[in-house]
N, C-alpha and C positions, 0 to 999 in steps of 0.2 A: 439641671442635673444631667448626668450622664450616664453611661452604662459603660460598666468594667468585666471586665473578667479576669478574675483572681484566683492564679493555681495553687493550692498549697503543701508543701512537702515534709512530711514529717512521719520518721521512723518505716520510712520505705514507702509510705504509703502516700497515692495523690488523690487529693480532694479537688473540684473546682467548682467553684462559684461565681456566681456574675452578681454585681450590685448594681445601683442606680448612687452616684456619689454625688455630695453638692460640689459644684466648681471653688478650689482652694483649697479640698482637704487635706493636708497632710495625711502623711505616712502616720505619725502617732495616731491620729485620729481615726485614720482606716483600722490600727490595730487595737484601739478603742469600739469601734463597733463589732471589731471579730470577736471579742473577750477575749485578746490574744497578750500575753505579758512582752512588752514590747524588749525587752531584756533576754528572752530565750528564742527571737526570731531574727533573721536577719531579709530584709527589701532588695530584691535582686531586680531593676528593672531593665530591660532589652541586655540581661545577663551581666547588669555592672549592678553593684552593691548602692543603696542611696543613703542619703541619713534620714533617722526620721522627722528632721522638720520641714521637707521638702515637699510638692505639693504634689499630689498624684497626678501622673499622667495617660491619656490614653496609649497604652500598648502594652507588648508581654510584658507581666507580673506577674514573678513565685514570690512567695513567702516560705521561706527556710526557717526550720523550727533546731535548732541547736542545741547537738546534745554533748556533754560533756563527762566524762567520768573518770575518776580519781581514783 
């Protein structure tokens, strides 16, 4: 395992957490242990966009919470 630290952004507000991840986890999976709906956030890693089936890696990570309205 390893240890992350994961900013999150959403409605102005910043949250930051550090986890302990197993080595391989995707991005889906990271947004599976936040209870985070992987459809209203978007993975920004060292500030580029990721998809989420890609494996997390150690360095900066926000999580952007997307908002939308019509």
């Amino acid at each position: 395992m390893t240890s992350h630290s994961v900013r999150i952004l959403a409605e102005g507000r910043v949250s930051e957490r550090r986890f302990e991840l197993e080595k391989g986890l995707t991005y889906d999976g990271l947004f599976e242990l936040l209870k985070v709906n992987p459809e209203t956030v978007v993975a920004l890693f060292e500030g580029h966009p990721v998809s989420n089936d890609e494996v997390v890696e150690a360095g900066d990570l926000e999580i952007v919470r997307i908002v939308s309205s019509g």
